[in-house]
N, CA, C and O atoms as a GROMACS GRO file, in nm:
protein
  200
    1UNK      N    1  12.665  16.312  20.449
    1UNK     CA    2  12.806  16.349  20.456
    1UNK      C    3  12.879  16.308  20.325
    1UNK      O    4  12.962  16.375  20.264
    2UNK      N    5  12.821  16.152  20.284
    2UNK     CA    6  12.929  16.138  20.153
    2UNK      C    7  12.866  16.241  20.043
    2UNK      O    8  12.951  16.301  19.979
    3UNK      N    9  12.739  16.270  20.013
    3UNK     CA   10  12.705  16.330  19.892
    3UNK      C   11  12.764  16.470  19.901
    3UNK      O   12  12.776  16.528  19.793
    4UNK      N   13  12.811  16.548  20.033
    4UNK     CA   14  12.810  16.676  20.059
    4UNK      C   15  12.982  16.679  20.005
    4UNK      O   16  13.022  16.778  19.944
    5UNK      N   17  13.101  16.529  20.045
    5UNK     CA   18  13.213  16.563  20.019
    5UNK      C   19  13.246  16.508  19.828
    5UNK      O   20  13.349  16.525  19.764
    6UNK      N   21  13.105  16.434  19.780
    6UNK     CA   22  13.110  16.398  19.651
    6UNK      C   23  13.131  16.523  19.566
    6UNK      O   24  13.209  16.542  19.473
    7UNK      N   25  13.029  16.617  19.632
    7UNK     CA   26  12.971  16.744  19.540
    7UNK      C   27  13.141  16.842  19.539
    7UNK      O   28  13.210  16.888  19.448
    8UNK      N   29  13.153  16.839  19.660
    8UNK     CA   30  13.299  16.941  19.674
    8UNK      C   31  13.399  16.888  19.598
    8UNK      O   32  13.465  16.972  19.537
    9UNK      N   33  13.443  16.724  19.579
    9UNK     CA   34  13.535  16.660  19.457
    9UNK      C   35  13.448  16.697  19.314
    9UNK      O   36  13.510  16.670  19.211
   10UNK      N   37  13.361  16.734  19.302
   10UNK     CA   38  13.364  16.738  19.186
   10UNK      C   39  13.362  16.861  19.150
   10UNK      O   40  13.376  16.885  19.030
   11UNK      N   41  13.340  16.991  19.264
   11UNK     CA   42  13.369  17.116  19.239
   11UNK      C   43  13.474  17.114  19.226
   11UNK      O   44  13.494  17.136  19.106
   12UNK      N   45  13.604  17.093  19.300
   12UNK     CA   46  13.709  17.069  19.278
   12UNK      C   47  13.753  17.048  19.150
   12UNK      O   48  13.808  17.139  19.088
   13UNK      N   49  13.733  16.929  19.098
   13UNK     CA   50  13.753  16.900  18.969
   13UNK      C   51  13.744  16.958  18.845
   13UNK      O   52  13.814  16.963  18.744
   14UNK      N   53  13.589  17.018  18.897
   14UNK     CA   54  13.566  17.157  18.815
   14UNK      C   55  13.671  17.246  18.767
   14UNK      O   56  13.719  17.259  18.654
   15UNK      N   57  13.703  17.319  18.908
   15UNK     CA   58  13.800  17.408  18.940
   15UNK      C   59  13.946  17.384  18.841
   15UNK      O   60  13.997  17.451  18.752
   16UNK      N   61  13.980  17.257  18.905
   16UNK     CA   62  14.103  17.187  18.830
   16UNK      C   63  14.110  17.192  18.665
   16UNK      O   64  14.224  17.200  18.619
   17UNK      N   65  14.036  17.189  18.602
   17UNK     CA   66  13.980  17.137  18.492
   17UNK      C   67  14.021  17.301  18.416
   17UNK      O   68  14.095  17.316  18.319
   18UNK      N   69  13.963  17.389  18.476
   18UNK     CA   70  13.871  17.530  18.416
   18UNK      C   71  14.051  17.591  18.485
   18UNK      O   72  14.106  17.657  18.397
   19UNK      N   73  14.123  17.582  18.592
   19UNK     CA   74  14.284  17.637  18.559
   19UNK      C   75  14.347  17.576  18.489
   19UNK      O   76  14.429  17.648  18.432
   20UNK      N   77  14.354  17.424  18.446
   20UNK     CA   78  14.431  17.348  18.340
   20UNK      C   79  14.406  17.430  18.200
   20UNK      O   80  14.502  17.448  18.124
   21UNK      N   81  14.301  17.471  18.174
   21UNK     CA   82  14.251  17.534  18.048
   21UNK      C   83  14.316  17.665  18.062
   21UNK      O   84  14.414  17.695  17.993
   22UNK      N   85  14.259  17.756  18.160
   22UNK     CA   86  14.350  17.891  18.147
   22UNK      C   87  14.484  17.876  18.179
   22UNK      O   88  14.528  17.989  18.159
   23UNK      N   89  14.581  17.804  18.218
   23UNK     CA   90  14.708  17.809  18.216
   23UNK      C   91  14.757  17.735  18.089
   23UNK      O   92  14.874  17.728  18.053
   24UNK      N   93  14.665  17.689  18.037
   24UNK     CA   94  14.709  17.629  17.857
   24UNK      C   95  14.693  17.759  17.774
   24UNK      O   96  14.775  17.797  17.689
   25UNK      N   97  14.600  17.809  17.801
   25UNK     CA   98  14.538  17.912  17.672
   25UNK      C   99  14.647  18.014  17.747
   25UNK      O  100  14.704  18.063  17.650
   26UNK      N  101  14.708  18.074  17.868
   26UNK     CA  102  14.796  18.187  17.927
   26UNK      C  103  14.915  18.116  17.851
   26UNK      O  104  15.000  18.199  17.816
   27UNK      N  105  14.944  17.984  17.816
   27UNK     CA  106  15.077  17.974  17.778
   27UNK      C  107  15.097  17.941  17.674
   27UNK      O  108  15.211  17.900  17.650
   28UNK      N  109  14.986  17.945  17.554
   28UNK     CA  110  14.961  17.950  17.410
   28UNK      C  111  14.989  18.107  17.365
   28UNK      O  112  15.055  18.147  17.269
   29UNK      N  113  14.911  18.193  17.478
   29UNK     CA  114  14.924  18.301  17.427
   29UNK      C  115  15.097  18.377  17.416
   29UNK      O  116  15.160  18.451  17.341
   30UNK      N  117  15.118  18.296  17.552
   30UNK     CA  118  15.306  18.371  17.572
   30UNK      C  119  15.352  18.291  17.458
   30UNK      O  120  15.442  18.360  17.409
   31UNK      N  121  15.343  18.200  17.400
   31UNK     CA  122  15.406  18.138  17.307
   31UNK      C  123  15.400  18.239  17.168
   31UNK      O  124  15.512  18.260  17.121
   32UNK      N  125  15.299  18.298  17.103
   32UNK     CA  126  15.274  18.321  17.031
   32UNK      C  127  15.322  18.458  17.053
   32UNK      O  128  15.422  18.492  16.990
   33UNK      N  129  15.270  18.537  17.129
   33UNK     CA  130  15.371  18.637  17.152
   33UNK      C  131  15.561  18.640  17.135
   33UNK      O  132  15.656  18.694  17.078
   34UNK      N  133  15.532  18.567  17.204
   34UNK     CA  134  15.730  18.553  17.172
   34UNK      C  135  15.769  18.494  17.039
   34UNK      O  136  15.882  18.531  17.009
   35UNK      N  137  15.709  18.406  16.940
   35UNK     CA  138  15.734  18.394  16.798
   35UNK      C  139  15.721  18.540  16.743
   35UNK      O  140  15.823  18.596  16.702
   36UNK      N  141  15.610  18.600  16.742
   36UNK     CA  142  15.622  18.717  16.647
   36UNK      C  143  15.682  18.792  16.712
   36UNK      O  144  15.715  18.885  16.638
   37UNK      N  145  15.721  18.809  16.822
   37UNK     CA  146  15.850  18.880  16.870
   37UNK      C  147  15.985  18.844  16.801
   37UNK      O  148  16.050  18.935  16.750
   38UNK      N  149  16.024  18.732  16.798
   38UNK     CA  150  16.081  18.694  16.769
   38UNK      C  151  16.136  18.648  16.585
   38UNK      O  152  16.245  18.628  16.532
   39UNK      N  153  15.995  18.649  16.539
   39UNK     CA  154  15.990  18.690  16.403
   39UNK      C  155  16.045  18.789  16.370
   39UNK      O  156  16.152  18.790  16.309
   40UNK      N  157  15.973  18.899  16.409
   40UNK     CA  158  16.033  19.048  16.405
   40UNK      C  159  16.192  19.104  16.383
   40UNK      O  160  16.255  19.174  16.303
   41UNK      N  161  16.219  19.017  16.528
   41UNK     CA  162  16.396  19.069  16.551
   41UNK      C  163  16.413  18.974  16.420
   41UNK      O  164  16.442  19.038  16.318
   42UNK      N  165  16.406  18.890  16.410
   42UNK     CA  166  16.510  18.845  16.304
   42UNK      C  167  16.461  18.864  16.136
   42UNK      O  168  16.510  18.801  16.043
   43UNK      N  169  16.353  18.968  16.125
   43UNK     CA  170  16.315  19.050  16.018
   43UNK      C  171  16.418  19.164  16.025
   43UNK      O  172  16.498  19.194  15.937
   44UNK      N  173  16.401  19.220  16.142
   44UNK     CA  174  16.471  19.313  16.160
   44UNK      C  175  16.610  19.322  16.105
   44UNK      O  176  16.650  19.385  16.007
   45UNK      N  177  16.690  19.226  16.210
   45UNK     CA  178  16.801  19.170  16.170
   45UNK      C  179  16.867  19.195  16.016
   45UNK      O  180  16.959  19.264  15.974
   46UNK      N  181  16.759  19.088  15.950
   46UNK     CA  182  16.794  19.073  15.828
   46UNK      C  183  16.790  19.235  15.690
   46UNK      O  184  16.842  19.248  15.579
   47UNK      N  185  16.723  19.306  15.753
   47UNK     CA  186  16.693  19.454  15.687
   47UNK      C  187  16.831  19.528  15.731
   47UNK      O  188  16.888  19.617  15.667
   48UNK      N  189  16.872  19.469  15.856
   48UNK     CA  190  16.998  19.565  15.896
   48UNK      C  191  17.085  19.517  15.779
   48UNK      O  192  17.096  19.575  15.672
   49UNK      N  193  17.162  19.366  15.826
   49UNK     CA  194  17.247  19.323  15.725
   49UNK      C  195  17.258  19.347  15.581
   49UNK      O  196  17.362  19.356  15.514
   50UNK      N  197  17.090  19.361  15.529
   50UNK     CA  198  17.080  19.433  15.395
   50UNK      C  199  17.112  19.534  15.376
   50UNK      O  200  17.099  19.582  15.264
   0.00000   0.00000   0.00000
């Protein structure tokens, strides 16, 4: 019984581990997206004012 609920904490952990990573790398990517978005407009911007 303990080795059977050891194995499931450490699947778990697994689990935990491997969404900590994709919700880092999902919110690296929105980051980076919205800079060069945001680059942009204020390229933009600045071509208008010119």
């Amino acid at each position: 019984m303990g080795n059977v609920g050891n194995t499931t904490g450490s699947m778990l952990y697994g689990f935990g581990a491997f969404l900590v990573i994709y919700l880092a790398g999902v919110l690296i990517y929105q980051v980076v997206l919205w800079i060069q978005k945001w680059k942009r407009k204020k390229k933009d911007g600045e071509q208008e004012n010119g």
